[in-house]
Structures are given as structure tokens and as C-alpha cells.
N, C-alpha and C positions, 0 to 999 in steps of 0.2 A: 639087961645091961650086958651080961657074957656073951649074950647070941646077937645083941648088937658088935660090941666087937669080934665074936668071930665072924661077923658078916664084913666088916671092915676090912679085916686081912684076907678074905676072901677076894674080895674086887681089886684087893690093892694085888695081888699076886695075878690077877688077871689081868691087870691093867700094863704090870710088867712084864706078863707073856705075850701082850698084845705089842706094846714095844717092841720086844726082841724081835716078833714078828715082822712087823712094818720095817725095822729095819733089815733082816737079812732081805727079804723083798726087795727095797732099797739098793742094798748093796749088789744083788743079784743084777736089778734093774739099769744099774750106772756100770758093771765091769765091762760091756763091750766097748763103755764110752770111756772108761781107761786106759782101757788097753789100745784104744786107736790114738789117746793123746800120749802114751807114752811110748807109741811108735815115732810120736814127732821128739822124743828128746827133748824135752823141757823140766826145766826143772821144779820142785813144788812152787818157788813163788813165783816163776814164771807162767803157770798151771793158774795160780790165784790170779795174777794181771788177766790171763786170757779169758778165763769166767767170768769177770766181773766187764771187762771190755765188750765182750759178745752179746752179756745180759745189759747192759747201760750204755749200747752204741753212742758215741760221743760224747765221752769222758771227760773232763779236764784232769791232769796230770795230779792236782791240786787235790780235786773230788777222787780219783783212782788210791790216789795215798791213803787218804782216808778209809776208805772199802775196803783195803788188804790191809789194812794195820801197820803199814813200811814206814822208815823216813822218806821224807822226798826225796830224796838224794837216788835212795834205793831203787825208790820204782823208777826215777826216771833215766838210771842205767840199763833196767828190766825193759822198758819201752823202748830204748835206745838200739839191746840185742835184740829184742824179738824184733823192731822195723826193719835192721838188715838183714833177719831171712825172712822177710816180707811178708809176718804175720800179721801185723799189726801198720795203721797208717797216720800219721800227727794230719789232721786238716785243719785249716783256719776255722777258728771261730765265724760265724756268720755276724753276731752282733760288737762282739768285740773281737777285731784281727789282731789285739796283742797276744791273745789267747790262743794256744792250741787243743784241739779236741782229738780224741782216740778215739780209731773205730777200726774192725776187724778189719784185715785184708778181703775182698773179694772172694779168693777161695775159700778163707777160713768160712765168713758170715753164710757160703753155700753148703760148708758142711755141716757145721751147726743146723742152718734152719732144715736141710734136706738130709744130712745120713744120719744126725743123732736122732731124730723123734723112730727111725726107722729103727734103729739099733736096741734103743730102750723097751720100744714096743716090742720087739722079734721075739724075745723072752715071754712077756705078758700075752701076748696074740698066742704064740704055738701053745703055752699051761690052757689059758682060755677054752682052745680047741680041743683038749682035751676032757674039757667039762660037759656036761646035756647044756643044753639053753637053760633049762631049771636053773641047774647049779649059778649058771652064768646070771640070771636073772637074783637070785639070793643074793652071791656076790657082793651086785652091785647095790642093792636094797641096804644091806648090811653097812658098806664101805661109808654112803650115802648118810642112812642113817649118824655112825660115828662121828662122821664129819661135822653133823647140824650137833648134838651133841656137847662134841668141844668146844663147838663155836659158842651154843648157849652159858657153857660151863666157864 
């Protein structure tokens, strides 16, 4: 009964070194892509509109509210400034034209899908290469492994 529970505090302390882990990882992983949105000067919930617009090309103003937790009201001032510096674009509905949909600007939707995966990787690619292929093959055995896992759990 003891060494079952200290086998319990055992996994639960590793469970939350392994958190802390994944998350500075995390955090490490996401600052280039910080720091390049916060060269555009946005503000946090204009930050939340553009993640949620970029990940859910063609939003309704409606459904956006809801994904960022705002009134309507709010986001559709946030919509309003981000359209005039041409982040962001209102297009007609296709099935209903009363409807307007959100969707990134042109350039936004090219940095997204083209400098962010670039940016995020730069960090994981150069630690990588400083691994053997062993290491590198562990890794990803391991990452894998937790993955199915949690999923079972």
C-alpha cells in the first residue's frame, strides 16, 4: 500500500516535469512567431482575431465572436481595424450573400502557411542536428510512444 503510493507521487512528479518540459519546448517553439507578430503591432485581441481567422479561413463575424470569447460588438471593431491595414478581408458568403466571411489577407495567409512552419522548425531542425540519428530516432520513438498513450488514457 506505501510503495504503491509512493509510486503514485512518483509518476505524478514526472508527469509534471514532463509538462514543464513540453511547455518551455512550446514556448521556445512559438517565440520567433511572437516576435514577428509583434513587429505588426497588434494588439492581444487583435492577436486572438488573427489566429483564429488564419486557422478557420472563412469565419463569420458571428462564429469569430464566439472563438475569441468577445461581444460582437468587439470583434467586429477588431475586424473593422485589422481590414483597414489590410490584414484581414469581409468576402460574401457563397451560400448566403447576407453573410460576410473572414479570411486572411493574401500576405497574411503567405506568411502563415510559408514563414511560420519555417520559423517554428528553425529552433527544432538546428537542437535536431545537433543529436546522432540515434538520439534523433529515440526522440521520436518516445514523443510517439506518449502520444498513443494519452490518447489511450
Amino acid at each position: 500500500m506505501i510503495e504503491h503510493g509512493r509510486q503514485n507521487r512518483k509518476v505524478a512528479a514526472q508527469a509534471e516535469q514532463i509538462e514543464r518540459d513540453l511547455g518551455s519546448i512550446h514556448h521556445i517553439l512559438r517565440r520567433p512567431v511572437e516576435t514577428a507578430f509583434a513587429k505588426g503591432d497588434l494588439t492581444v485581441p487583435q492577436l486572438a482575431v488573427m489566429r483564429v481567422v488564419v486557422r478557420r479561413e472563412g469565419i463569420s463575424l458571428k462564429e469569430l465572436s464566439r472563438e475569441v470569447s468577445l461581444a460582437h460588438s468587439t470583434v467586429s471593431g477588431i475586424v473593422d481595424r485589422l481590414e483597414r491595414r489590410e490584414m484581414i478581408e469581409r468576402k460574401p458568403d457563397p451560400l448566403d450573400g447576407r453573410v460576410s466571411r473572414i479570411v486572411p489577407a493574401e500576405r497574411v495567409a503567405e506568411f502563415v502557411k510559408e514563414r511560420i512552419p519555417a520559423m517554428t522548425q528553425g529552433p527544432l531542425i538546428r537542437a535536431l542536428e545537433k543529436a546522432t540519428e540515434a538520439e534523433r530516432a529515440r526522440i521520436g520513438r518516445a514523443l510517439r510512444r506518449l502520444c498513443q498513450l494519452i490518447e489511450e488514457a
